[in-house]
VOPAGU-2260 file (C-alpha; in pm, 1 decimal, decimal comma):
REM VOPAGU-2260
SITE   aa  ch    i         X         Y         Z
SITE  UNK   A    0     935,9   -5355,2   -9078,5
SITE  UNK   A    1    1255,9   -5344,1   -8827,4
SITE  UNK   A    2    1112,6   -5530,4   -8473,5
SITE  UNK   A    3    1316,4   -5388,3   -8261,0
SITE  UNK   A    4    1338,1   -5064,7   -8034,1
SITE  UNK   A    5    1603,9   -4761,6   -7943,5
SITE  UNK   A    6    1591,6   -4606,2   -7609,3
SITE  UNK   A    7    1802,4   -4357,5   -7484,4
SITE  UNK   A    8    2016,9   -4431,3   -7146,7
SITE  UNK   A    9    2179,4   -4173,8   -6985,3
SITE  UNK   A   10    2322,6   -3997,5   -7309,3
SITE  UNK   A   11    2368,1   -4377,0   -7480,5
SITE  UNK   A   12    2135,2   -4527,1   -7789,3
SITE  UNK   A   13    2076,6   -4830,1   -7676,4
SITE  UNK   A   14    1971,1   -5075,1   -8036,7
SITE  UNK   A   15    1783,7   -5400,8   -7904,6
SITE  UNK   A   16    1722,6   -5627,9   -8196,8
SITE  UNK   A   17    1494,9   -5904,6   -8235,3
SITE  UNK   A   18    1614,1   -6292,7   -8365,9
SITE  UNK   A   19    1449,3   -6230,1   -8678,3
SITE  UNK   A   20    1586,8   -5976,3   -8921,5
SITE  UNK   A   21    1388,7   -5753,8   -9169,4
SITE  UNK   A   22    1451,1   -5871,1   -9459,4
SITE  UNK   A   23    1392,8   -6235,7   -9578,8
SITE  UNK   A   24    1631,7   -6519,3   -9736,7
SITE  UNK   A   25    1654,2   -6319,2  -10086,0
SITE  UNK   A   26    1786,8   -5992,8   -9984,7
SITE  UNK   A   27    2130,2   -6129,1  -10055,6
SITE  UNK   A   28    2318,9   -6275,3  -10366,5
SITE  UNK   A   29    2685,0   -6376,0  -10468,1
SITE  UNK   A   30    2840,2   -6382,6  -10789,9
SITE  UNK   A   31    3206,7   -6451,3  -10872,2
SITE  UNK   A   32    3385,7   -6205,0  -11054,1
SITE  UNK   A   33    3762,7   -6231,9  -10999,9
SITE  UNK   A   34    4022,0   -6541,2  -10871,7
SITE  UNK   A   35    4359,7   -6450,8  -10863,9
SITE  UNK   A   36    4597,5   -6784,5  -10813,1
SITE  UNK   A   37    4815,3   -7010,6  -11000,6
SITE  UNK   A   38    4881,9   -7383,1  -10872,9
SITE  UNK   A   39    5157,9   -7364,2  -11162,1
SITE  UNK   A   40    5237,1   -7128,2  -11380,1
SITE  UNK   A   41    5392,4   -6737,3  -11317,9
SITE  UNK   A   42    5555,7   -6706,2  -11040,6
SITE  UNK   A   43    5368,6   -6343,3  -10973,5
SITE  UNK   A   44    5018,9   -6541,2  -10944,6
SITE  UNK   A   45    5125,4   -6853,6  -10706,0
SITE  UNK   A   46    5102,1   -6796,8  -10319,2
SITE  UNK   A   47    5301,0   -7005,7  -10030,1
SITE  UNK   A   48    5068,5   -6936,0   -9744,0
SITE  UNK   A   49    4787,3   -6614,6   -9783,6
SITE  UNK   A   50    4764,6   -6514,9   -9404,8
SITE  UNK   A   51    4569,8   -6125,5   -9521,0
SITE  UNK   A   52    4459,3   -5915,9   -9814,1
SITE  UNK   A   53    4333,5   -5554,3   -9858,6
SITE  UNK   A   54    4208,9   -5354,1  -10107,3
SITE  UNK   A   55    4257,1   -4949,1  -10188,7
SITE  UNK   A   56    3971,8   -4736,6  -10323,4
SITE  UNK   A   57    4110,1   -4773,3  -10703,9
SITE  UNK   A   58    4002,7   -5185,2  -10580,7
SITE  UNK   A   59    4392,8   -5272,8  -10626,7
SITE  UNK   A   60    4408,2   -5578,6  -10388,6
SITE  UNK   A   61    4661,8   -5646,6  -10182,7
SITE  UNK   A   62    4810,5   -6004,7  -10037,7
SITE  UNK   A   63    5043,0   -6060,6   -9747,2
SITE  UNK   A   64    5265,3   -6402,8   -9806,6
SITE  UNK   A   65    5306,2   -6550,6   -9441,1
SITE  UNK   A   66    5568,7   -6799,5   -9556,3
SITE  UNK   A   67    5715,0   -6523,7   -9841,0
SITE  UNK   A   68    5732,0   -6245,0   -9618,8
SITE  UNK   A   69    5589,1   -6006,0   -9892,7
SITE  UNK   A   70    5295,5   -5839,4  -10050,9
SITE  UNK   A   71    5203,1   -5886,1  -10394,3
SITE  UNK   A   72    4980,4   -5635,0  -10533,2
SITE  UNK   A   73    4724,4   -5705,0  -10853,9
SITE  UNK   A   74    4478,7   -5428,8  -11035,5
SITE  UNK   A   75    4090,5   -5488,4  -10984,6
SITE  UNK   A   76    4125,9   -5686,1  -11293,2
SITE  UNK   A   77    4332,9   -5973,0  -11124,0
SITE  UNK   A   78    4686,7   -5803,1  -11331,4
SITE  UNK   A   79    5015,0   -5831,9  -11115,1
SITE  UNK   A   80    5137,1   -5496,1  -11005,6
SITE  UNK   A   81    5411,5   -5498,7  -10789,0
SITE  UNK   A   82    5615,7   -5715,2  -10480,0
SITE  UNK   A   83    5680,5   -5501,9  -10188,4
SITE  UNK   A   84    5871,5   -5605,1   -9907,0
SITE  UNK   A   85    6103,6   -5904,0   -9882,9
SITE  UNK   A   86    6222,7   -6146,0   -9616,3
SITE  UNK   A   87    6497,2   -6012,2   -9398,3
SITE  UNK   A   88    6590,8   -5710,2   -9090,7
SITE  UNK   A   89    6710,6   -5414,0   -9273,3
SITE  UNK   A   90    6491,2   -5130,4   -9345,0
SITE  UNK   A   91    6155,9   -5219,4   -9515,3
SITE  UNK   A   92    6256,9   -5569,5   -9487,7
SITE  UNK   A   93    6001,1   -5832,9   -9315,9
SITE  UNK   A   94    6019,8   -6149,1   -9086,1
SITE  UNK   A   95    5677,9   -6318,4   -8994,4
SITE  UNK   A   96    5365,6   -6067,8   -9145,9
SITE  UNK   A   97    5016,1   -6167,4   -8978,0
SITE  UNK   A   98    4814,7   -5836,0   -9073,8
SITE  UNK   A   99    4765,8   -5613,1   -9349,9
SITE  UNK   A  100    4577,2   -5250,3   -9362,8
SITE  UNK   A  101    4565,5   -4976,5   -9572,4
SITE  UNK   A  102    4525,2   -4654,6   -9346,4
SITE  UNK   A  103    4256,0   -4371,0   -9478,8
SITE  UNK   A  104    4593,0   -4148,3   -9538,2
SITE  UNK   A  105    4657,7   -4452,9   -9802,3
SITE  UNK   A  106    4948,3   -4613,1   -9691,8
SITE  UNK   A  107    5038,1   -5019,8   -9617,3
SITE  UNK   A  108    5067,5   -5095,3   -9280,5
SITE  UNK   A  109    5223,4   -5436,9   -9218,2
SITE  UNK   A  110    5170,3   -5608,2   -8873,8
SITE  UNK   A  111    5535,2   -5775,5   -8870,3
SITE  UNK   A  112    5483,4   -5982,3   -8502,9
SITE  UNK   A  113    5750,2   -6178,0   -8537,3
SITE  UNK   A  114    5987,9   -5891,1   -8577,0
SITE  UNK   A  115    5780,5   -5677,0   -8332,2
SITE  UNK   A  116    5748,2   -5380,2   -8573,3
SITE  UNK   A  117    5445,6   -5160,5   -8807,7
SITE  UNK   A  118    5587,6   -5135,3   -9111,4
SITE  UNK   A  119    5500,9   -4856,5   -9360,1
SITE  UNK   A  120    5510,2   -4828,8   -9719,0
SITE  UNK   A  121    5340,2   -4626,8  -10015,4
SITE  UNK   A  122    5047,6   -4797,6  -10215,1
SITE  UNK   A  123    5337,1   -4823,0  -10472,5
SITE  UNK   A  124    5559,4   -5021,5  -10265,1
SITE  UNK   A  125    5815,2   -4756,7  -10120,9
SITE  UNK   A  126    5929,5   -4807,4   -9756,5
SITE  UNK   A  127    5814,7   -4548,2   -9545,4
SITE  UNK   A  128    5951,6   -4602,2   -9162,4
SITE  UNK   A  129    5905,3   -4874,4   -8890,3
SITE  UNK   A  130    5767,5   -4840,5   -8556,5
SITE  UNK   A  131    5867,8   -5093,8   -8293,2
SITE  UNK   A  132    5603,9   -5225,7   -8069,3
SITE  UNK   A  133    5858,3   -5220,4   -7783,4
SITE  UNK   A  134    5638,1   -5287,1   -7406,4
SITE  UNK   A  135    5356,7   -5470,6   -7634,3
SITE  UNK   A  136    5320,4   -5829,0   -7660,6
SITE  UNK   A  137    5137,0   -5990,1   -7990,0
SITE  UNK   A  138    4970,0   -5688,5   -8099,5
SITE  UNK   A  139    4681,2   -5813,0   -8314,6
SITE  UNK   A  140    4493,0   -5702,7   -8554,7
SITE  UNK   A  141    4577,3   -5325,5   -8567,9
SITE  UNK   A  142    4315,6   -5106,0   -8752,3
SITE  UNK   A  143    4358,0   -4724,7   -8824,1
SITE  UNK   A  144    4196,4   -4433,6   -8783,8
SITE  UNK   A  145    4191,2   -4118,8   -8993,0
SITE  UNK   A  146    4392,9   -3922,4   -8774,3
SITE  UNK   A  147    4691,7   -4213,7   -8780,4
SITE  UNK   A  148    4554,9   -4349,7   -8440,9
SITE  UNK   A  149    4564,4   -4730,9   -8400,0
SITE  UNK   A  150    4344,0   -4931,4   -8212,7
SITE  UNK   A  151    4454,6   -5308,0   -8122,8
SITE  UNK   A  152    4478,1   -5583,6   -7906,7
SITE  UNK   A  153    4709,3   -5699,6   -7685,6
SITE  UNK   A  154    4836,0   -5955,7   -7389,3
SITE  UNK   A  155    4938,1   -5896,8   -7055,8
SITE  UNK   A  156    5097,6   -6118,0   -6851,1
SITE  UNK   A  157    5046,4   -6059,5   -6498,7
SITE  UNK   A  158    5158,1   -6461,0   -6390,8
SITE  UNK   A  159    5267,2   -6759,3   -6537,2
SITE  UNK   A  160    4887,1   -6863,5   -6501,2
SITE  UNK   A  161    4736,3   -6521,0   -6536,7
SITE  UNK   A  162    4683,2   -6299,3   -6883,1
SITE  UNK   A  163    4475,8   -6069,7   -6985,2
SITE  UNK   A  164    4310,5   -5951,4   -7316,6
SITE  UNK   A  165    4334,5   -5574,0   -7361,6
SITE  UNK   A  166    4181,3   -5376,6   -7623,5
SITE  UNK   A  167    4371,1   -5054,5   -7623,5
SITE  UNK   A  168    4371,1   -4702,5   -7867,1
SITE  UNK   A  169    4741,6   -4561,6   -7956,5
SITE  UNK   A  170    4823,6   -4265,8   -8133,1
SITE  UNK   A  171    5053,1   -4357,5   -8446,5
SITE  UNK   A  172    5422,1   -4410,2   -8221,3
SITE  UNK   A  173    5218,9   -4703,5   -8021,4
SITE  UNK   A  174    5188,5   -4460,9   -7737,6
SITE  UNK   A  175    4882,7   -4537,8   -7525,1
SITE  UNK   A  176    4581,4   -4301,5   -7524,3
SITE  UNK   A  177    4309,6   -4529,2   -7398,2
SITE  UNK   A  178    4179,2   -4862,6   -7255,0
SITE  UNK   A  179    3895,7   -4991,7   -7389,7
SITE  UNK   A  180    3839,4   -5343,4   -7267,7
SITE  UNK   A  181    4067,7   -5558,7   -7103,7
SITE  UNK   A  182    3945,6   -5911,2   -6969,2
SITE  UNK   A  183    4173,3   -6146,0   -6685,7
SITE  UNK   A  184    4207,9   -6532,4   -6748,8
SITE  UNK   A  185    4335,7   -6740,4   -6470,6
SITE  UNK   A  186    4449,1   -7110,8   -6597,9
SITE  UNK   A  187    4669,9   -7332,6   -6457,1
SITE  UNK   A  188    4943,3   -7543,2   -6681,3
SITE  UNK   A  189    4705,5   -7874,8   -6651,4
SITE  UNK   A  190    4412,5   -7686,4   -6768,8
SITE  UNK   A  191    4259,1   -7606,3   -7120,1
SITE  UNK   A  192    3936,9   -7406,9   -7204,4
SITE  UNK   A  193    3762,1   -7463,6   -7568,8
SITE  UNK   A  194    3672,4   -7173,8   -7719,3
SITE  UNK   A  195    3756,2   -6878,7   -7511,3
SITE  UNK   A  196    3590,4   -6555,7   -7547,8
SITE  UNK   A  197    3782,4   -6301,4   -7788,8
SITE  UNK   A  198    3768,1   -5926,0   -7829,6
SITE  UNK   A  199    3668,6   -5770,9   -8234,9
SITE  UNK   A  200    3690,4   -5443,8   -8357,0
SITE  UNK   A  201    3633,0   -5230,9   -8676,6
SITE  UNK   A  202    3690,6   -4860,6   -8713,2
SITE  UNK   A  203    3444,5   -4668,7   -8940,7
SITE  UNK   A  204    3537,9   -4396,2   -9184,6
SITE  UNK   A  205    3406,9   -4161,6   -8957,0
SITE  UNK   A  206    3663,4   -4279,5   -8665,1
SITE  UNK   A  207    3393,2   -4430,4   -8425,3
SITE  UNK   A  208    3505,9   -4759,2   -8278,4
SITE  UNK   A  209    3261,9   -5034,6   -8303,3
SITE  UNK   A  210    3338,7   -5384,3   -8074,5
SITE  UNK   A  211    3245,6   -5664,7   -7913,2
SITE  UNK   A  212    3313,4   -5952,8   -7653,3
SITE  UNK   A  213    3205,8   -6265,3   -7783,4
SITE  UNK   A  214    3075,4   -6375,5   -7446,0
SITE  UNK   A  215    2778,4   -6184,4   -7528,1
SITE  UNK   A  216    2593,8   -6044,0   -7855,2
SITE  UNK   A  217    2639,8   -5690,2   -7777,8
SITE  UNK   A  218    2848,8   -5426,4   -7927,8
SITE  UNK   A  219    2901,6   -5077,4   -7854,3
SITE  UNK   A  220    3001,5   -4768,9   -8112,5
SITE  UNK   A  221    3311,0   -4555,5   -7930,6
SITE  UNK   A  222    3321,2   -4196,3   -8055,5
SITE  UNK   A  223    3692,1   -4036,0   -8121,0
SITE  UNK   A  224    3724,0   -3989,8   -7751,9
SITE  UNK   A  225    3655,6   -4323,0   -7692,8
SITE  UNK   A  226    3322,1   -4255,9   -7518,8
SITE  UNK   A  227    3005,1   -4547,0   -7584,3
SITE  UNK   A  228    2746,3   -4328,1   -7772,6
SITE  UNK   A  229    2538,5   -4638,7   -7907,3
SITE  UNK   A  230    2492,4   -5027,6   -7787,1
SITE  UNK   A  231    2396,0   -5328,4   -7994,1
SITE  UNK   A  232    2195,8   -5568,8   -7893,2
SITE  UNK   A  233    2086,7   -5906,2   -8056,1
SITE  UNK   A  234    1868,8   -6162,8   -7899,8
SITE  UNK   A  235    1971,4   -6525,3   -8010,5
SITE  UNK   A  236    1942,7   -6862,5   -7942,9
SITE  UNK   A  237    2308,6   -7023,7   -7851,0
SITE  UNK   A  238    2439,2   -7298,3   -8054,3
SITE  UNK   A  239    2546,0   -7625,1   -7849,8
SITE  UNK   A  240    2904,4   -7705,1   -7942,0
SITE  UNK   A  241    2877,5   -8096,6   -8035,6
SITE  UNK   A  242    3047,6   -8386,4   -8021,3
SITE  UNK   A  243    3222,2   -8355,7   -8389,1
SITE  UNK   A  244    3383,4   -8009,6   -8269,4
SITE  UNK   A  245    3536,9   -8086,4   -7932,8
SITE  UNK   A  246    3675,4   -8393,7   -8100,5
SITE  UNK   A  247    3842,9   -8222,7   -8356,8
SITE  UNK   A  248    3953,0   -7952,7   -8122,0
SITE  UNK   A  249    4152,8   -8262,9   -7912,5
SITE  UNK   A  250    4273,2   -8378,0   -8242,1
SITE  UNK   A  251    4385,3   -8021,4   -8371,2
SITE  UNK   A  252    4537,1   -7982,1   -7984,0
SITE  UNK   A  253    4701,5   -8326,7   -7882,8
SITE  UNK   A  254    4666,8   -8581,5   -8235,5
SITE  UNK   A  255    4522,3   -8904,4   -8228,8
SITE  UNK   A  256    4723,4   -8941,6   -7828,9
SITE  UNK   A  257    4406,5   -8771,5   -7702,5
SITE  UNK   A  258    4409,6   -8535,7   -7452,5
SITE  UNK   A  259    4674,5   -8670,7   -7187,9
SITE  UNK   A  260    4602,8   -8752,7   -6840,8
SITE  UNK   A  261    4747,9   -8524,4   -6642,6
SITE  UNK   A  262    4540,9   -8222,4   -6856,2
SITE  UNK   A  263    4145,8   -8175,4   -6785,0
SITE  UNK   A  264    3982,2   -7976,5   -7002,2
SITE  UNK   A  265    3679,9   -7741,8   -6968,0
SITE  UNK   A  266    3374,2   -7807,0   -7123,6
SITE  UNK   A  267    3163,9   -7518,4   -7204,5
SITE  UNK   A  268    2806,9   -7652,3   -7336,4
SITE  UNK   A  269    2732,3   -7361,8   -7586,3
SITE  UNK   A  270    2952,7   -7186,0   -7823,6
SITE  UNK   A  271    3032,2   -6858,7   -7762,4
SITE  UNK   A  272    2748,8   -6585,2   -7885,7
SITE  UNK   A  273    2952,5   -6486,5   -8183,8
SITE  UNK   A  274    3273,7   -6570,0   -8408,2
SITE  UNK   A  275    3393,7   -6244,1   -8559,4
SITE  UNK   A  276    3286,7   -5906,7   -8689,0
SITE  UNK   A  277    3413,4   -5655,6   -8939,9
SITE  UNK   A  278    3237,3   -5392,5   -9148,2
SITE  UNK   A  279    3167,5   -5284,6   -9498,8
SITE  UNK   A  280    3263,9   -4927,4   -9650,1
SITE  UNK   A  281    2896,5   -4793,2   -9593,0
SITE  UNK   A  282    2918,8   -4882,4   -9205,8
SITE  UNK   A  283    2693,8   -5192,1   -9197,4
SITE  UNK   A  284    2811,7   -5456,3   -8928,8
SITE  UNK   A  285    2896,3   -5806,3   -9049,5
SITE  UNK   A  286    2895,6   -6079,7   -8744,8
SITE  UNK   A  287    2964,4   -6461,4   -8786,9
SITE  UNK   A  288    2791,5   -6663,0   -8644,2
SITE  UNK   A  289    2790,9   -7063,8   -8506,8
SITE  UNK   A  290    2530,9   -7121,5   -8671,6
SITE  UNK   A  291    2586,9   -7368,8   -8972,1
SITE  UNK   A  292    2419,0   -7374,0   -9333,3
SITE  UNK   A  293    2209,7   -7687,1   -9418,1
SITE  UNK   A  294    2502,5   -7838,0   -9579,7
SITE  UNK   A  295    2731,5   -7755,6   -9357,3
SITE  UNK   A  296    2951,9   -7592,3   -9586,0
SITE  UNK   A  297    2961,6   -7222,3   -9401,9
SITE  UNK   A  298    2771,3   -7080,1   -9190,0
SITE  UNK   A  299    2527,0   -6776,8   -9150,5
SITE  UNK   A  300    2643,0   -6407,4   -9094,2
SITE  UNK   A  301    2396,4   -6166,0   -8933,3
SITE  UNK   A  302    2378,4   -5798,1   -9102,7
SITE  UNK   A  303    2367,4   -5472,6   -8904,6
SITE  UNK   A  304    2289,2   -5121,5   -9070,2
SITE  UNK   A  305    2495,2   -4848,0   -8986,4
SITE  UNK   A  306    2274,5   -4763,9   -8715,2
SITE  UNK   A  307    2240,8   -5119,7   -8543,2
SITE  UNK   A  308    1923,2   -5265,3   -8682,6
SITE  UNK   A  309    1945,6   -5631,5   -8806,0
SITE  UNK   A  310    1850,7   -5609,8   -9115,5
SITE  UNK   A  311    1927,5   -5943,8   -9290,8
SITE  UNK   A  312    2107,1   -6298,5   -9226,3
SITE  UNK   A  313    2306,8   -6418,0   -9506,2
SITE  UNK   A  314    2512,1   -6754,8   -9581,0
SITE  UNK   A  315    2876,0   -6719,2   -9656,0
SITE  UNK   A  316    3178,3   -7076,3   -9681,0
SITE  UNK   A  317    3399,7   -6848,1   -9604,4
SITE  UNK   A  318    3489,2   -6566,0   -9347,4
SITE  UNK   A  319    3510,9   -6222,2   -9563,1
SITE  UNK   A  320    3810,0   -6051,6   -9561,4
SITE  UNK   A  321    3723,0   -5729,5   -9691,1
SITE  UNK   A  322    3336,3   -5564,6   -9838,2
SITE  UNK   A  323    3404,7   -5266,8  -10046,8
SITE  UNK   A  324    3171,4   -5099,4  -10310,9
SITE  UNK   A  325    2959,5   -5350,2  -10280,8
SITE  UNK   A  326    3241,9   -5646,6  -10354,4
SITE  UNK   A  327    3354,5   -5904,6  -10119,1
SITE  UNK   A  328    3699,4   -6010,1  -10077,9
SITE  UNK   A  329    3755,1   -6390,5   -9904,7
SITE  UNK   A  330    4038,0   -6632,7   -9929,5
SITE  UNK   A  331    3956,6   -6968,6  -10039,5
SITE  UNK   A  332    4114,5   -7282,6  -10066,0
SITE  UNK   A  333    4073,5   -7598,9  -10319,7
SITE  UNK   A  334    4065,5   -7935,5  -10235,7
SITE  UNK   A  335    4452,9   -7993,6  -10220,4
SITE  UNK   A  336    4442,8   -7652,9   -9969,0
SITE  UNK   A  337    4539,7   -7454,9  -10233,2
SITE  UNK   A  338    4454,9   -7061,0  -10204,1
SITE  UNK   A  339    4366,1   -6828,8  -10394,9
């Protein structure tokens, strides 16, 4: 039995969840069905540097080369399909890819940041058009809507030392129709923060928004007008960040220097209350968590139906890419940091 409660606040569902889900430790089960990756052999099945990958409703899948500047598509029996796109500026050409969707009107949209464009092509590989994201700066993570709307993030610079994260709606030109978040930082060239707070969003096949900011667990369901007609809430215990972590974080940031002396960095003593969220094709809500498996190799993901009870916690190594008809989509890397 679900512990938790709805209420109804002025107009707004309002889901409070307990720490515990519903189900227990068994609910949930993985087994391996496909790998698609070659450390030698056809050229088709070896990747540079896998930075996304979607997948249609046939289950073709679809992977966008960072350091190829192209998508390869396979059936959902691993076969090579098709290369679409190829390094270069010309029409349907590509410079540095970081994002890959398929919209519900079943075209490729292609994220191309370093080239400041949304590429379009067919499922077949065809280019379609380009939109330039002209005012924005580092559009991430676009996701689309059935009516060709996009919602993102973006930055704003207001100073040298202050930005802000905005989570905005556009129609399908990048034109702004609303603002949905937006959060200032102030930080000054001598300072560094571990771990700040991030905005993550999913759109469900019904065009309601669901987000979050990672400062707290709480997410709220946006209808096509962008108005909150359900909140999210978990209760959960914060994880510490420890020693290991902000030691690798001054390795990852400075090398074995250290941090120098003229930088001072800010400590936070718990991690933020979440990692990332996406969703499944049936609506359910899939959040990552800090929390680490026994081994230490992954870490826990709490569950969500599509109404906003917490209805299981489930271990995962990696973060999933995509869940479709029941199939989850990661990408994974050997012990050379190989992918596939």
């Amino acid at each position: 039995k679900w512990q938790g409660t709805i209420e109804d606040k002025e107009g707004v569902k309002v889901v409070k969840n307990p720490k515990e889900p519903m189900y227990g430790e068994d609910i949930f089960s993985l087994e391996e069905e496909l790998s698609i990756g070659e450390k030698e052999g056809k050229e088709e099945y070896i990747f540079s540097q896998v930075r996304d990958i979607t997948v249609d409703d046939e289950e073709n899948i679809y992977i966008l080369d960072f350091k190829e500047a192209h998508i390869k598509a396979f059936n959902k029996d691993g076969e090579y399909l098709t290369t679409i796109g190829k390094r270069g500026q010309g029409p349907g050409e590509i410079q540095r890819p970081v994002n890959l969707v398929i919209t519900p009107g079943g075209k490729i949209l292609v994220n191309d940041r370093g080239a400041r464009f949304l590429h379009y092509f067919t499922l077949s590989g065809e280019y379609i058009r380009s939109v330039r994201q002209t005012k924005l700066l580092s559009l991430i993570r676009p996701k689309v809507d059935s009516q060709n709307n996009i919602v993102a993030r973006i930055i704003v610079t207001h100073t040298d030392r202050v930005w802000s994260f905005v989570l905005k709606k556009f129609d399908s030109e990048l034109n702004e129709l609303y603002t949905i978040f937006s959060s200032e930082y102030e930080l000054s060239p001598q300072t560094r923060k571990l771990f700040i707070p991030d905005c993550f969003w999913d759109i469900t096949k019904d065009d309601n928004i669901i987000w979050g900011y990672s400062n707290k667990y709480e997410f709220e369901v946006l209808d096509r007008t962008c108005h909150v007609s359900r909140k999210i809430i978990k209760d959960y215990t914060p994880v510490e960040i420890t020693k290991e972590e902000k030691q690798k974080w001054i390795r990852d940031s400075y090398g074995e220097t250290g941090i120098p002396p003229d930088i001072e960095v800010s400590w936070d003593r718990y991690h933020n209350a979440f990692r990332f969220m996406n969703i499944d094709d049936e609506g359910r809500i899939f959040v990552q968590t800090y929390e680490k498996t026994s081994n230490e190799n992954g870490c826990f993901y709490d569950v969500f139906d599509s109404k906003g009870k917490y209805i299981a916690k489930i271990p995962l190594k990696v973060r999933p890419r995509v869940w479709k008809k029941n199939k989850l989509y990661t990408v994974e890397e050997d012990e050379d940091g190989y992918q596939y």
